[in-house]
Structure formats: C-alpha cells, structure tokens
Backbone as CSV, one residue per row, in Angstrom:
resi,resn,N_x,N_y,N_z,CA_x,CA_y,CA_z,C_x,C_y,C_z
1,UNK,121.230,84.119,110.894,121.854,83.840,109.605,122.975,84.836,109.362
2,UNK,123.971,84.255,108.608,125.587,85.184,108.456,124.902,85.515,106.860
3,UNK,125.579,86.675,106.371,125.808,87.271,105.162,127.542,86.804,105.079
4,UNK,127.908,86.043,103.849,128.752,86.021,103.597,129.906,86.834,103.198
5,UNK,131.293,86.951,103.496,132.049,87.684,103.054,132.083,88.117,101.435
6,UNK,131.759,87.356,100.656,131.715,87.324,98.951,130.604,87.414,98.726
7,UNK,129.509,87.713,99.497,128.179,88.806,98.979,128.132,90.139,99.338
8,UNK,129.500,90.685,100.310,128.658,91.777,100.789,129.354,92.838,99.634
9,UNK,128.318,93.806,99.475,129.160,95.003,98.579,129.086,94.206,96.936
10,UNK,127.892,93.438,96.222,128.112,92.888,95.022,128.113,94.139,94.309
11,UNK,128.430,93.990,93.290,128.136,94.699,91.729,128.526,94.646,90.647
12,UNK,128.172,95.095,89.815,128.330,95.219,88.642,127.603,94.219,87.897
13,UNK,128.216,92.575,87.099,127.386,91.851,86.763,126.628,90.816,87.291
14,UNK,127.050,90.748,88.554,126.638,89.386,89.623,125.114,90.264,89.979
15,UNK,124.535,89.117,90.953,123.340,89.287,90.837,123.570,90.383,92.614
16,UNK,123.131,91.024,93.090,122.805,91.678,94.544,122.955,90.592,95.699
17,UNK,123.240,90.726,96.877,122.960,89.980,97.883,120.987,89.728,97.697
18,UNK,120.604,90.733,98.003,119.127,90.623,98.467,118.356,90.231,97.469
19,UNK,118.724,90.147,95.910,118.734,89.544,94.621,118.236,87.751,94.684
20,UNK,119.524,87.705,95.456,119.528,85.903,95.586,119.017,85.309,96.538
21,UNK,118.929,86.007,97.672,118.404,85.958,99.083,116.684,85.728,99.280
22,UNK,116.081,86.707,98.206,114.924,87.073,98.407,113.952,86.011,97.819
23,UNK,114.238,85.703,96.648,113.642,84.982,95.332,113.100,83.667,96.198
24,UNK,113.035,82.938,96.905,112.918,81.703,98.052,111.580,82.022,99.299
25,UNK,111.862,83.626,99.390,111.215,84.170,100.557,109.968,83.857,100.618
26,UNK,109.132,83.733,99.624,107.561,83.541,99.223,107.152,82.391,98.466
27,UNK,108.231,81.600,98.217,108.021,80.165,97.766,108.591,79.335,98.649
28,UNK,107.763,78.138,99.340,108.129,77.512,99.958,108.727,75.996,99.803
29,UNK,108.567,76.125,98.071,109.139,75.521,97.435,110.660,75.207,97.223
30,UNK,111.088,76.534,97.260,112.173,76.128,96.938,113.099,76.456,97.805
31,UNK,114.292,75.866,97.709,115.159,75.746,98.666,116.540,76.916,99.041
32,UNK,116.647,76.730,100.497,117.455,77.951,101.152,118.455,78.445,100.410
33,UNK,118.622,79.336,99.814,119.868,79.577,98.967,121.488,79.333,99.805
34,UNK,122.265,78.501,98.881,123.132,77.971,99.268,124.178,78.284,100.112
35,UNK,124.263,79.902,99.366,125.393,80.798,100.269,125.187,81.225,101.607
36,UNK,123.595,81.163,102.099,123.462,81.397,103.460,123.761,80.143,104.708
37,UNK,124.732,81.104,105.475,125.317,79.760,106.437,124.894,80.494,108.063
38,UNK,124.521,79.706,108.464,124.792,80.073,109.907,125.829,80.082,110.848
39,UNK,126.396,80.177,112.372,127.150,80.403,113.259,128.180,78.845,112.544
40,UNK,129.619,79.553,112.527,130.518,78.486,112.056,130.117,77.537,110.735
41,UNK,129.499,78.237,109.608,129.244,78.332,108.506,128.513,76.824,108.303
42,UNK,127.597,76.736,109.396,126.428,75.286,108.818,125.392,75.798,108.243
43,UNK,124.507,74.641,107.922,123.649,75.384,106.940,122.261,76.055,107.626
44,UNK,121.481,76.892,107.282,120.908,77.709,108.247,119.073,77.362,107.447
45,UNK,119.185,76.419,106.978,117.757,75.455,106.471,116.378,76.402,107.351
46,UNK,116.325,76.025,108.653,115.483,76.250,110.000,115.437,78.030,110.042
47,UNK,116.493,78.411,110.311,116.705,80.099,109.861,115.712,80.468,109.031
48,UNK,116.354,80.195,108.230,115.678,80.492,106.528,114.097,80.458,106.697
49,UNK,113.656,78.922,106.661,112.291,78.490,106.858,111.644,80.006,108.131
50,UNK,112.228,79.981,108.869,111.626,80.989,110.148,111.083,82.128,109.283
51,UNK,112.728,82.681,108.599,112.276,84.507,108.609,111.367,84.035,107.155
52,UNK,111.606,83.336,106.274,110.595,83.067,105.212,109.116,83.035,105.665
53,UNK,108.672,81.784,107.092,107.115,82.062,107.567,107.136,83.829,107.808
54,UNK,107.984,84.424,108.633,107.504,85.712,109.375,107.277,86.824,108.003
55,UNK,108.025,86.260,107.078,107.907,87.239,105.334,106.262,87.247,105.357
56,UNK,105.758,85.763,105.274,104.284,85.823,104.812,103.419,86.225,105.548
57,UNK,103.573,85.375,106.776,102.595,86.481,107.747,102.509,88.001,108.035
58,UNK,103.720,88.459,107.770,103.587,90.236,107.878,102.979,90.507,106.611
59,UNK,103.046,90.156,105.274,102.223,90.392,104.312,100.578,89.806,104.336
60,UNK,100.436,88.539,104.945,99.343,88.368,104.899,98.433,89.356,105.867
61,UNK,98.892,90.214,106.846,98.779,91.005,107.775,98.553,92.105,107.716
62,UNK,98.999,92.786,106.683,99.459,94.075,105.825,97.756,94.023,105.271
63,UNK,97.881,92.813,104.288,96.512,92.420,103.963,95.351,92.803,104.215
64,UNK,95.436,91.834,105.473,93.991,92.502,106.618,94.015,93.415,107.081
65,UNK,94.807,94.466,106.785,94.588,95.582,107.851,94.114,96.919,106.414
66,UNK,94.178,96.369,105.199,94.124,96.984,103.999,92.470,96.468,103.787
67,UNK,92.190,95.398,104.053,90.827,94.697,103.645,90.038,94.072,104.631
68,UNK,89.721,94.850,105.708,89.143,94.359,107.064,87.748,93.611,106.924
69,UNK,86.817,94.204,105.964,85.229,93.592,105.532,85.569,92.358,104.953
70,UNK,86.607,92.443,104.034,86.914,91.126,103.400,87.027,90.058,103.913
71,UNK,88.109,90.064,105.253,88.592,89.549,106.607,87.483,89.058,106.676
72,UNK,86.705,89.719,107.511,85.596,89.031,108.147,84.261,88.519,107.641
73,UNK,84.089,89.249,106.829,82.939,88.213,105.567,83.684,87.096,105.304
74,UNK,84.981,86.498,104.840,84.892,85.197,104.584,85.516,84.194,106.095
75,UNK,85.550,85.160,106.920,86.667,84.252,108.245,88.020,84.288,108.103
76,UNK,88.451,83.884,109.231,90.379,83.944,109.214,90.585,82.921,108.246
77,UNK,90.403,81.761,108.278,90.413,80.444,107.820,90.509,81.113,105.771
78,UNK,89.643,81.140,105.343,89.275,81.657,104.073,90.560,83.310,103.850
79,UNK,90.447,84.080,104.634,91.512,85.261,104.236,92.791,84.938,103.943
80,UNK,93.227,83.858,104.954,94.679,83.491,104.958,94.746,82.959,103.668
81,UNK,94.120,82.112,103.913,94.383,81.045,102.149,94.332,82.340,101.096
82,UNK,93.394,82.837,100.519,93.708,83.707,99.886,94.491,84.772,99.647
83,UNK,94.637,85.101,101.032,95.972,86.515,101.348,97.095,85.084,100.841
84,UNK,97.529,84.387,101.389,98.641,83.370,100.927,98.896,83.203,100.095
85,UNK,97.901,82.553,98.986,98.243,82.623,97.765,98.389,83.803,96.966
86,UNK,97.681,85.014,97.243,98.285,86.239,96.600,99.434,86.331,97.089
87,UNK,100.283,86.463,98.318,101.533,86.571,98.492,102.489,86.141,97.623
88,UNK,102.230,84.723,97.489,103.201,83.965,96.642,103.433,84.166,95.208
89,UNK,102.266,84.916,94.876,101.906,85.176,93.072,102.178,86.364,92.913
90,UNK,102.057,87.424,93.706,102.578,89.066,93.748,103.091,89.633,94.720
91,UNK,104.145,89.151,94.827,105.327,90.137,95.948,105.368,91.233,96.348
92,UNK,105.611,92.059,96.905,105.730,93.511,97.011,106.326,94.130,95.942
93,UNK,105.986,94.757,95.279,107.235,95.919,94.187,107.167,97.258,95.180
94,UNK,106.954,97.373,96.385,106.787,98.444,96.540,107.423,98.521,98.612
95,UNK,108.304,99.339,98.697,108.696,99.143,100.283,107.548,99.467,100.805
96,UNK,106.692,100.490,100.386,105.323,100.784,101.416,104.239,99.778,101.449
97,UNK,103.958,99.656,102.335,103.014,98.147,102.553,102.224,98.577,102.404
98,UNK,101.686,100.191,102.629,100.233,100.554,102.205,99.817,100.705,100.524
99,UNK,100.957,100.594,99.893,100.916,100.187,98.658,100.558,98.697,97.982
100,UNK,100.838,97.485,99.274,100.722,96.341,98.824,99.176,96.412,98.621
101,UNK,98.855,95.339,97.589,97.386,94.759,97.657,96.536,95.724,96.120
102,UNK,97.598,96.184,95.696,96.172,97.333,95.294,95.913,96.187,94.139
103,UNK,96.172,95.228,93.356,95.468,94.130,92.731,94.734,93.337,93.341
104,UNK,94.342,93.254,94.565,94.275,91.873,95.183,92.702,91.716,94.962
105,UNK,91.853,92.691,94.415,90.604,92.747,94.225,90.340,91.879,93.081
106,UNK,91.584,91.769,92.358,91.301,91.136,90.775,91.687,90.033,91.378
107,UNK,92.512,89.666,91.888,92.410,88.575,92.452,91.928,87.529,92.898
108,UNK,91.612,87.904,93.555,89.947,87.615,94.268,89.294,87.325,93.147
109,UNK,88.667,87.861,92.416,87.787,87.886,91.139,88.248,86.850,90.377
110,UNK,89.492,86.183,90.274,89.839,85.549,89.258,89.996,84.318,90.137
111,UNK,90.123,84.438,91.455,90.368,82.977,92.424,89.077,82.084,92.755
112,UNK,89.081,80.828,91.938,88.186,79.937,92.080,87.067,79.641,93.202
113,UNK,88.224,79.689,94.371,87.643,79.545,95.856,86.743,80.571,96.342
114,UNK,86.949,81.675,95.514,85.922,82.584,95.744,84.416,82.761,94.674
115,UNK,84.446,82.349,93.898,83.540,82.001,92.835,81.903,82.060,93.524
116,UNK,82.118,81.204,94.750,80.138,81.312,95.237,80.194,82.794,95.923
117,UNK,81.299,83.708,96.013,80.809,85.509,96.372,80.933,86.336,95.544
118,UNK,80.766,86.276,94.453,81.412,87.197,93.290,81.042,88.671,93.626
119,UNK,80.661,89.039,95.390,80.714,90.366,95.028,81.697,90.967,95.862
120,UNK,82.535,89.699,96.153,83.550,90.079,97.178,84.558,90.879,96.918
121,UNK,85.030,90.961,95.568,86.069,91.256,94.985,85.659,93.101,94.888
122,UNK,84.639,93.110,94.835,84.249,94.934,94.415,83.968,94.987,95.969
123,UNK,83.593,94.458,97.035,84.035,95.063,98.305,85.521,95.413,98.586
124,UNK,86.223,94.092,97.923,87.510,95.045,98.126,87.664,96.185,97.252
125,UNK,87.560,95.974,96.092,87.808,97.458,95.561,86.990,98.659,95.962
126,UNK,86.256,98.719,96.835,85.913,99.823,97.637,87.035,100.120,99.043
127,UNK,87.444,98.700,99.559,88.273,99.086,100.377,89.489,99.352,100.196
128,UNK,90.028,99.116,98.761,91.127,99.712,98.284,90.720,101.197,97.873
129,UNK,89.600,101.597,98.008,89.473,102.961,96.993,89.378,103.653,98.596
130,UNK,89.067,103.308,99.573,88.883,104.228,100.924,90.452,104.358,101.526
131,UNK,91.234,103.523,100.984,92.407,103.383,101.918,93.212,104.535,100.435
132,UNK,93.122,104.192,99.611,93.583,105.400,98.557,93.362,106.852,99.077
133,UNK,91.884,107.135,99.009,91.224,108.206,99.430,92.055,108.887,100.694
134,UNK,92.348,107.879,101.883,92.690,108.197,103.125,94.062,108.717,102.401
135,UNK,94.870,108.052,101.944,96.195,108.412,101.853,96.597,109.666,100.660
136,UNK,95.163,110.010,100.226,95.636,111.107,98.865,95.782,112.563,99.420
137,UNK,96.363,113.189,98.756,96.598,114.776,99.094,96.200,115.389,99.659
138,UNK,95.666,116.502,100.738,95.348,117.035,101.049,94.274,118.668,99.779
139,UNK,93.188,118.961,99.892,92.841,119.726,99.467,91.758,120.515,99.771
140,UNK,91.589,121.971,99.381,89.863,122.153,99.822,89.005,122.055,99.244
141,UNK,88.016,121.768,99.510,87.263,121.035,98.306,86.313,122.727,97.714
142,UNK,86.178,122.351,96.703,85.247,123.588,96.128,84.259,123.789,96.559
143,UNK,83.742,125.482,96.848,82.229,125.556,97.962,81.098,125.914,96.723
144,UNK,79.791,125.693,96.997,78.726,125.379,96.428,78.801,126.714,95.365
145,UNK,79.367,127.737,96.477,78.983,129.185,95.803,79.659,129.632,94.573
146,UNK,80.769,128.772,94.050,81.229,129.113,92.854,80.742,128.783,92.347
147,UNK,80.036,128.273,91.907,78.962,127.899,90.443,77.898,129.483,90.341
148,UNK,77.916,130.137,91.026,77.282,131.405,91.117,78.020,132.140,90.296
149,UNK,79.111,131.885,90.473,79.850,132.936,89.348,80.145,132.738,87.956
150,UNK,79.398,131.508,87.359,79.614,130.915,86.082,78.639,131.608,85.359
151,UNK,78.266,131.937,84.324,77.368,132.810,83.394,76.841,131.954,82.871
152,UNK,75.549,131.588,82.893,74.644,130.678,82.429,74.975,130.273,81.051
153,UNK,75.283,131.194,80.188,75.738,130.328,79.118,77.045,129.876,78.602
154,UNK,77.808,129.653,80.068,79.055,128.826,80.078,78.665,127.576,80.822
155,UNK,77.633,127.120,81.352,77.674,126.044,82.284,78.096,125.039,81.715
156,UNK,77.043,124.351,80.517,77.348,123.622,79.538,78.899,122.489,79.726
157,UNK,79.919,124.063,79.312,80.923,123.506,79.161,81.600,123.713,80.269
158,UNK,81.373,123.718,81.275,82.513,124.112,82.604,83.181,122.511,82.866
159,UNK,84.510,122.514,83.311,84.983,121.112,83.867,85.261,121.141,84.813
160,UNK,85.099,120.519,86.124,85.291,120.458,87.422,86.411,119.883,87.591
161,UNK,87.236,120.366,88.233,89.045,119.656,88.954,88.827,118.680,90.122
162,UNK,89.319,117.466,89.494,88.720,116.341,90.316,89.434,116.331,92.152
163,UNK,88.947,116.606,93.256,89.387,116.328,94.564,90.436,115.286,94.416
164,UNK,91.861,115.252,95.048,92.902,114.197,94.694,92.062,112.711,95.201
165,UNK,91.314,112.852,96.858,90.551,111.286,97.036,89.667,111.167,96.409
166,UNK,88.569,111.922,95.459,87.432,111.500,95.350,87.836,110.363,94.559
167,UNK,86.709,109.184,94.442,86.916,108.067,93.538,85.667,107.267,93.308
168,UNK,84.998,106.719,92.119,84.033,106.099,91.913,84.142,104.733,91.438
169,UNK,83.083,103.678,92.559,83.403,102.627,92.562,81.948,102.140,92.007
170,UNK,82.126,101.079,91.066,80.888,100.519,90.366,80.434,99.178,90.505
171,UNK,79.791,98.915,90.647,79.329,97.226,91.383,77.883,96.700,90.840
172,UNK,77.875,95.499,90.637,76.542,94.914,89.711,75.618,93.750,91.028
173,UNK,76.771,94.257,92.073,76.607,93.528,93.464,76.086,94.586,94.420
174,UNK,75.236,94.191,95.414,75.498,95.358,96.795,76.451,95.184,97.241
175,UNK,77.911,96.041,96.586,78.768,96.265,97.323,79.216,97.339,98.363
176,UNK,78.705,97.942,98.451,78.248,99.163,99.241,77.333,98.970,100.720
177,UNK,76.624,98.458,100.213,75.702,98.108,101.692,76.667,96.798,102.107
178,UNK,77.384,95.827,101.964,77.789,94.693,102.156,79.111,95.513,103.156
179,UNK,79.789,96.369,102.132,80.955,96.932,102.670,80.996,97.621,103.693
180,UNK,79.860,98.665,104.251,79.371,99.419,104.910,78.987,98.265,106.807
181,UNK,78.203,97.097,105.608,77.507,96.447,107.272,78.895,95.504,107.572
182,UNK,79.882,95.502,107.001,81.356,94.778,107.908,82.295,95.767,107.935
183,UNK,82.425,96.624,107.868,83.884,97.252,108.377,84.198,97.397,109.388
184,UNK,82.704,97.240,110.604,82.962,97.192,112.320,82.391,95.548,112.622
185,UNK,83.277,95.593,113.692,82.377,94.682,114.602,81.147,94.378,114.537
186,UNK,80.215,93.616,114.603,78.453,93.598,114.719,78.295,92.451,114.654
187,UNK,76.906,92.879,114.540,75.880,91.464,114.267,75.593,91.868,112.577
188,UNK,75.790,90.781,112.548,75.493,90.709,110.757,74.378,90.695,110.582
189,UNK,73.727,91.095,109.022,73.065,91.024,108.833,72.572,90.782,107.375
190,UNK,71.114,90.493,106.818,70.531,89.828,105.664,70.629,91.125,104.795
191,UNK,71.401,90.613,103.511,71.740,91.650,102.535,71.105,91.004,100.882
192,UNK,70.378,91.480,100.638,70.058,91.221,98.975,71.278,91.820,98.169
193,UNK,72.222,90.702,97.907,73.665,90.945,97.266,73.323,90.865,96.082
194,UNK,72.161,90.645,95.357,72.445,91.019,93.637,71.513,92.235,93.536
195,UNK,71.873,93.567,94.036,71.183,94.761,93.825,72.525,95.463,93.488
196,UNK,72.729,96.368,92.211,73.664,96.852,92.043,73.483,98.179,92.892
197,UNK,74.402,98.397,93.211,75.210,99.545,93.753,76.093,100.001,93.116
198,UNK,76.427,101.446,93.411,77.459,102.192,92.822,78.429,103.689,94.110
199,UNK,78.909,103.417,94.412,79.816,104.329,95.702,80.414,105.740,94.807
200,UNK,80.388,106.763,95.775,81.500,107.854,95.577,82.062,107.803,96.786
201,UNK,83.522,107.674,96.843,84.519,107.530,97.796,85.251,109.338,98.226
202,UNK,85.357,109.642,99.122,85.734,111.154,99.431,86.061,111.081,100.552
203,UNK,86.904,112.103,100.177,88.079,112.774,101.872,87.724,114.099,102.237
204,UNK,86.855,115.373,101.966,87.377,116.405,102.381,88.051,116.959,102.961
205,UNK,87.772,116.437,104.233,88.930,116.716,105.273,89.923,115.811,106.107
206,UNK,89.533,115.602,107.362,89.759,114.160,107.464,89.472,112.804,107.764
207,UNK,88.308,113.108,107.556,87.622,111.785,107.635,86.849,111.155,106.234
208,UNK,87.336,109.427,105.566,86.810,109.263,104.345,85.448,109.121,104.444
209,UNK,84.832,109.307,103.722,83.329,109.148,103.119,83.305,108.425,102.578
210,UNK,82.346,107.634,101.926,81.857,106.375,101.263,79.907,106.771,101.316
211,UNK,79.883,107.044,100.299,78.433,107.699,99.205,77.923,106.380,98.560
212,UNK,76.494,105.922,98.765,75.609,105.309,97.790,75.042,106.144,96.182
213,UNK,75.239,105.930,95.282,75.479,106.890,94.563,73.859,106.322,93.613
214,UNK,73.269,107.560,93.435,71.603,106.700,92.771,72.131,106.561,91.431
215,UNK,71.235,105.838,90.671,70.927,105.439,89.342,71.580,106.852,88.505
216,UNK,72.463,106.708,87.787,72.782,107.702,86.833,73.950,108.641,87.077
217,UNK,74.287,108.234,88.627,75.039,109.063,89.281,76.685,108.609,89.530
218,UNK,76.615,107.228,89.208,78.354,106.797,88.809,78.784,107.152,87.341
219,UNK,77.815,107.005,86.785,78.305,107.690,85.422,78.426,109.362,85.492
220,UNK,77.960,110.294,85.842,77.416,111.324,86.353,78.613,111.618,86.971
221,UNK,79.315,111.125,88.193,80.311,111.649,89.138,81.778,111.208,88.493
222,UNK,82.013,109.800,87.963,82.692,109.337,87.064,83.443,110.537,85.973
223,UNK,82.737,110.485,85.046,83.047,111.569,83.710,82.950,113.233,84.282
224,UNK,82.506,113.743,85.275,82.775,114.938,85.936,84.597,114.436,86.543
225,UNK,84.720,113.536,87.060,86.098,113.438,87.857,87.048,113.581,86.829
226,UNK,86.497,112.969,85.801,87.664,112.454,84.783,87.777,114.040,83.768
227,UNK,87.094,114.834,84.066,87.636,116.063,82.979,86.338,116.461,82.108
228,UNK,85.622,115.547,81.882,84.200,115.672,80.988,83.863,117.200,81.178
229,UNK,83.424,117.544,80.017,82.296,119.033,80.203,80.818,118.589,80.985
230,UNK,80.454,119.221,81.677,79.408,119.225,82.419,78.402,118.844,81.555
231,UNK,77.541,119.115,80.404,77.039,119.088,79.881,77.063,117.457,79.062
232,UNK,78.181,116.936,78.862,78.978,115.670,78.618,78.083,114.949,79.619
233,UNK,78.545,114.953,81.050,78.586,114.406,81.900,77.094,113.959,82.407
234,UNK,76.039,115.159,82.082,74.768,115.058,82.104,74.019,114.521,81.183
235,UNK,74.860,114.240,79.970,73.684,113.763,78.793,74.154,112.125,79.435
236,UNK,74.795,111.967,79.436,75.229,110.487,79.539,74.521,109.871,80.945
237,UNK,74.660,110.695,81.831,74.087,110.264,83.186,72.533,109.980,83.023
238,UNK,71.870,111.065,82.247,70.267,110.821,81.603,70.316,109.658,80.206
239,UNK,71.079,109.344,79.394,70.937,108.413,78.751,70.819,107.105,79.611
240,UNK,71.835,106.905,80.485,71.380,105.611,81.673,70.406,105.967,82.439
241,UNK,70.010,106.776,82.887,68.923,106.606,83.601,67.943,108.119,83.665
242,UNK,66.990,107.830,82.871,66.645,109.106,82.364,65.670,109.912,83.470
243,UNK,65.668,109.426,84.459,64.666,110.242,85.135,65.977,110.525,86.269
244,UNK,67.129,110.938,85.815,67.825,111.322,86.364,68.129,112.882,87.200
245,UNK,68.192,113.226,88.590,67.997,114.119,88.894,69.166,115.036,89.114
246,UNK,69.917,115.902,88.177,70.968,116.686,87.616,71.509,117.440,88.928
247,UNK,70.219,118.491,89.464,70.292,119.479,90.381,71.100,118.803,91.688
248,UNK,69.610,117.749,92.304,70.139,117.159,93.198,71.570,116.331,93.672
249,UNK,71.918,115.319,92.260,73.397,115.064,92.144,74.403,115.790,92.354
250,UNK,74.558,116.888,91.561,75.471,118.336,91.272,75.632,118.642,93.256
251,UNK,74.589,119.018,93.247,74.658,119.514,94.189,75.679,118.285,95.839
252,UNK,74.972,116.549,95.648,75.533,116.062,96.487,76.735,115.680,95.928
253,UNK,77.678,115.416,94.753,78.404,115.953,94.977,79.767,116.953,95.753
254,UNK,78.916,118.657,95.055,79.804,119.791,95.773,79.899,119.172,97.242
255,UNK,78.741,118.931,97.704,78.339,118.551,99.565,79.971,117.745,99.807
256,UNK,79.770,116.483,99.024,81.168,115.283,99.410,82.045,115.512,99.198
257,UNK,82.554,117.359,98.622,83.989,117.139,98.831,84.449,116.853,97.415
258,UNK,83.864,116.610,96.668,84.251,115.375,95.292,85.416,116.147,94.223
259,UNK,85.161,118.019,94.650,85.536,118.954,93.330,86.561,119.760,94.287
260,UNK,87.717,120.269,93.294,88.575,121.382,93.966,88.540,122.440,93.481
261,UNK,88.278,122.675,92.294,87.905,124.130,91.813,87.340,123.755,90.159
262,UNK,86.982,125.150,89.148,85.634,124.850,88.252,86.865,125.619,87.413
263,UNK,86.637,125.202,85.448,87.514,125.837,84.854,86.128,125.705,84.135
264,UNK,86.800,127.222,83.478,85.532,127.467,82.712,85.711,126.954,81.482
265,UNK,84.532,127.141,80.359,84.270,126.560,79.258,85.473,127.117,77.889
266,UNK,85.808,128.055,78.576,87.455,128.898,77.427,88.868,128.774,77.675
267,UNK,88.475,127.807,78.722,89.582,126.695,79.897,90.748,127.775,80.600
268,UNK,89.190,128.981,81.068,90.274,130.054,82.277,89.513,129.330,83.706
C-alpha cells in the first residue's frame, strides 16, 4: 500500500494520516479508506483486508500469551471468538502490548458466551494480576526482623509499605486452584469450582508467586496493602472470619514478599 502525497506530514486541523488509516483496522465492517491506493494508484481493497486480518491476529495473540489458563480452559475455538470480539470493542490505547487486555477480565464477565463459566473471568484477573506483578518494580521486600524493633505499644498503629507486585485477588469461584491446575500443559483435572478462593499475588525477587490466601486473609492482606493501620486491618480480618489466625497470616505474608518497609504509628 502507497501513503499518499497529501497525507504525508498532516496538521493542524485535518485529521493525521494514521487517524484515518487506522479507524477500519478492527472493523471489518467497514470499508478501505479511500485515500489508500496501491502500485499506479488502484485501489488496494485486498492490501487493506491483509494487514487489517494480521492487526487482529497479533492482538488476538498478544491475548493468549497475557491469558494462557484462559486459552486453554475454553480451547482455541472459544479464545479466538472472544479475544475477537474484545479486539473490535477495545483497541489498544496503549503501544505496549503488555499493557493490552488489562479489561478483558470484565469482559469476559459481561460476554454472554461465557455465562455457563462465571469463574473464568477472575482466572483471568489473576492472570492479569501475575503478569502486573511480573512487570512491577523491582524491590526488597521487608525482613521478618523489623517488627522487632516496633515497641509493643505502637503495633496497633504501624502501616506496612505495600511491595510494588504484591496484589490481592478475590473470587467467590475456585479461582486459584482452577488457575494454578492450567497454566502448564497437563492432564486436567476435577475441580469443585464453587469454593471461594482468595490469592495473594507476589514478586520478591524474580520469580511471581501466587498464594491461596485462608478465610480472613484477603481482607487481612488487602487493607494492610492499601495503607490500613495494622490494628484496622486485624479487626476487620476477625470480623469476617473470626477464628482468624493474626500471627500466622502476619507472618505468611512478611514470608511472600508482600511488604517493603513498616512506618510507624507517628508516621516516622
């Protein structure tokens, strides 16, 4: 395909070359924009149609390589259609492809065809929260032994500085065990999918983690990430589930990496 002499270099009030060019790329609806001509200025229909398929397939591609459990819990057959129609409904806003998708969980959730898995959609949002995790900051995570230096009657209020990957994912589904038994190759296997689960997602170093998180403990790791006073964070974790075990949590947690350093209760 030629770029025309009277698109190249637009500005000011006209619309961009890649403006007019693009808008067609993901609808197959509509038709080749006019100004594109091919060799001795015919019309380049077939062109068009080409790099338009190769648009979707590199996004639908991008896709699977962002949502691999997803992939294969529903089949190629089932991903495409869905990766497809998200293509067409949310474009890229973003040149990094590892940026594409981060809705596609709601998606899912809101797409009909998926309706008999409703816990598919929070597998992806675990696999959007591991591919986050992978790509967040580098940090060290806080060691067990600073809490030694807190004075018992500051604990209360201490706030923990959330790790840039840690992240908590909440599910009324086994999404966790579901997510866990497809991310490789295997033999599948029998999953009781209406057991809620709840994940803590973590990077320490470099390899992500993905945590089953017990009863009391997404709320618990949740409101610790988000800034909560410790004390906050524990009444609430025992209001959901009162035989909640404080020590042990706290502690797995520090283990995952989850904290980067402790501000105390006079916010030094």
């Amino acid at each position: 395909m030629q770029r025309p002499e009277h698109a190249r270099g637009e500005a000011g009030g006209g619309l961009t070359y890649a403006a007019r060019f693009s808008p067609g790329l993901l609808d197959p609806l509509q038709p080749t924009p006019a100004f594109v001509s091919g060799p001795g200025g015919k019309r380049a229909d077939k062109r068009y149609n080409v790099y338009r398929n190769n648009v979707t397939v590199s996004l639908i591609e991008a896709l699977g390589a962002v949502f691999p459990a997803v992939r294969r819990i529903t089949g190629e057959d089932f991903f495409r259609a869905v990766a497809r129609a998200y293509v067409r409904a949310r474009p890229p806003s973003s040149p990094l492809l590892f940026e594409y998708g981060r809705d596609f969980p709601d998606f899912i959730a809101a797409w009909d065809h998926a309706a008999p898995a409703p816990w598919l959609a929070d597998v992806a949002r675990l696999e959007r929260a591991w591919l986050d995790a992978y790509h967040a900051a580098d940090a060290a995570p806080l060691e067990a032994q600073a809490l030694a230096a807190v004075p018992a009657e500051r604990l209360a209020d201490i706030v923990f500085v959330a790790h840039p990957a840690a992240r908590v994912v909440r599910s009324p589904f086994a999404a966790v065990t579901i997510f866990a038994a497809h991310r490789q190759e295997g033999q599948a296997q029998t999953i009781d999918a209406g057991t809620p689960e709840d994940a803590l997602v973590t990077r320490p170093g470099l390899t992500v983690a993905v945590r089953h998180l017990p009863a009391g403990g997404a709320v618990f790791a949740a409101r610790l990430l988000a800034g909560a006073p410790f004390a906050t964070a524990a009444s609430e974790a025992l209001a959901e589930a009162p035989g909640f075990d404080l020590a042990a949590n706290l502690a797995g947690l520090l283990a995952a990496g989850a904290f980067t350093s402790i501000i105390a209760g006079d916010g030094r």
